[in-house]
C-alpha distance (Angstrom), angle and dihedral (degrees) to the residues before:
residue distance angle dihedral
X1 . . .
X2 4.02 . .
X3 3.94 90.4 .
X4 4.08 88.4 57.6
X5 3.64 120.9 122.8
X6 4.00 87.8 -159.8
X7 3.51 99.4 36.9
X8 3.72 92.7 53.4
X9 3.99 85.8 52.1
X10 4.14 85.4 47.7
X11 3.88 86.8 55.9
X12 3.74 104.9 39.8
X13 3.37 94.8 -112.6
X14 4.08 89.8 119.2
X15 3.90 127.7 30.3
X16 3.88 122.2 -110.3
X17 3.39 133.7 171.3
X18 3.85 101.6 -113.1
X19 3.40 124.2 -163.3
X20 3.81 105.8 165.7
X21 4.17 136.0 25.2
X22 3.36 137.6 170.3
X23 3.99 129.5 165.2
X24 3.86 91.9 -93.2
X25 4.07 98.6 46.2
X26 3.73 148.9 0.6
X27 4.02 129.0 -135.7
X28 3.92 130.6 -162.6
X29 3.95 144.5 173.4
X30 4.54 108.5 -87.1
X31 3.61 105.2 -118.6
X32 3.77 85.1 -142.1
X33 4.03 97.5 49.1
X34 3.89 109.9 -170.8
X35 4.00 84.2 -175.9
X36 3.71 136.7 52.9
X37 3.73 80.7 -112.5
X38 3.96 117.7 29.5
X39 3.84 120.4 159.1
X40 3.93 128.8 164.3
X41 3.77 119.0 -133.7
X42 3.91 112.1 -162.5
X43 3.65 133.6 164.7
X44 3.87 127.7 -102.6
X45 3.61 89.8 -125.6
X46 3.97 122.7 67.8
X47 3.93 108.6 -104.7
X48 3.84 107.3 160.1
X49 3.87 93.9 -156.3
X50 3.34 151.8 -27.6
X51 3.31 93.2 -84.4
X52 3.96 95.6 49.7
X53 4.30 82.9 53.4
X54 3.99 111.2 113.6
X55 3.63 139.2 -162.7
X56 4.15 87.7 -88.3
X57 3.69 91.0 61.0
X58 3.92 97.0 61.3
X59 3.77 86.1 101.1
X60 3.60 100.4 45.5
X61 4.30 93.3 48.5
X62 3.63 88.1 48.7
X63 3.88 82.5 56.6
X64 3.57 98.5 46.6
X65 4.18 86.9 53.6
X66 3.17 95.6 46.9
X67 4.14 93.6 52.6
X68 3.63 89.8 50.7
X69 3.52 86.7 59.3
X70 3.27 94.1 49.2
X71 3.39 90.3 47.7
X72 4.23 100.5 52.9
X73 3.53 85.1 48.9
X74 3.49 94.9 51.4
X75 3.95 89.1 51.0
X76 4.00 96.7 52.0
X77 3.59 92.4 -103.2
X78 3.74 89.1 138.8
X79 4.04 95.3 128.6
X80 3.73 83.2 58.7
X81 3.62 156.5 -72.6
X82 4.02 146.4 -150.8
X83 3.70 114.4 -121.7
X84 4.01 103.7 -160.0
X85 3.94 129.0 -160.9
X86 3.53 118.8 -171.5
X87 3.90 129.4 -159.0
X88 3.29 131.0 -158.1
X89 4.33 128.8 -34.8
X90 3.46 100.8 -62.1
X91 4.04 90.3 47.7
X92 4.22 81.1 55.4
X93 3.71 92.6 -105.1
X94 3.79 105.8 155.2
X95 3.50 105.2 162.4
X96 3.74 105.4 59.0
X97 3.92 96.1 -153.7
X98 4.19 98.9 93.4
X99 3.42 107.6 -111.5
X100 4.02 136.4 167.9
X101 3.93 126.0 -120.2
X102 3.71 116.4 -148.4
X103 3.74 108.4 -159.3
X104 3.72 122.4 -178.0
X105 3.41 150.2 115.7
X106 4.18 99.7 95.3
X107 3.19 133.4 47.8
X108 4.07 107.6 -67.0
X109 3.98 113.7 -145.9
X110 3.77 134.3 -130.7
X111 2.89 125.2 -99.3
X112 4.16 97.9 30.9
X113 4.08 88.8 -160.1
């Protein structure tokens, strides 16, 4: 989508702070951490939300888990770590290209809401 915030970070048309990539998704520091450590994992392909995601994207979600994994382990977040999806506005979505927050770093409270 050309009006994308995270598809103009997929293709280098904006800056980020990446920290993990792979062929199936990409995953950079939040400029507005709410964490010691706070890093988005999104898809290379444009999925609004979850609830936009369809059957052919099975692949590509497993993916984007399996990065931010990759990622919190990469970060020392071995004692653990919050891996966030949100949906839609009133979830606080406000980039509508799905994406992953991986919070960590301090003690993360229950419940997040």
């Amino acid at each position: 989508m050309l009006d994308c915030l995270f598809c103009r970070i997929v293709n280098g048309e904006l800056r980020a702070a990446v920290v993990a990539e792979d062929e199936w998704a990409m995953a950079f520091r939040d400029i507005n951490p709410q964490a010691p450590t706070h890093i988005l994992v999104i898809p290379k392909k444009h999925i609004g939300s979850l609830d936009e995601a369809a059957e052919e994207d099975t692949a590509r979600l497993g993916r984007l888990l399996l990065l931010a994994k990759r990622v919190a382990r990469d970060e020392g977040l071995a004692s653990g770590y919050r891996v966030v999806l949100n949906n839609g506005a009133a979830a606080g979505q406000s980039v509508f290209h799905i994406h992953a927050h991986v919070l960590g770093g301090r003690r993360l409270g229950w419940p997040p809401g």
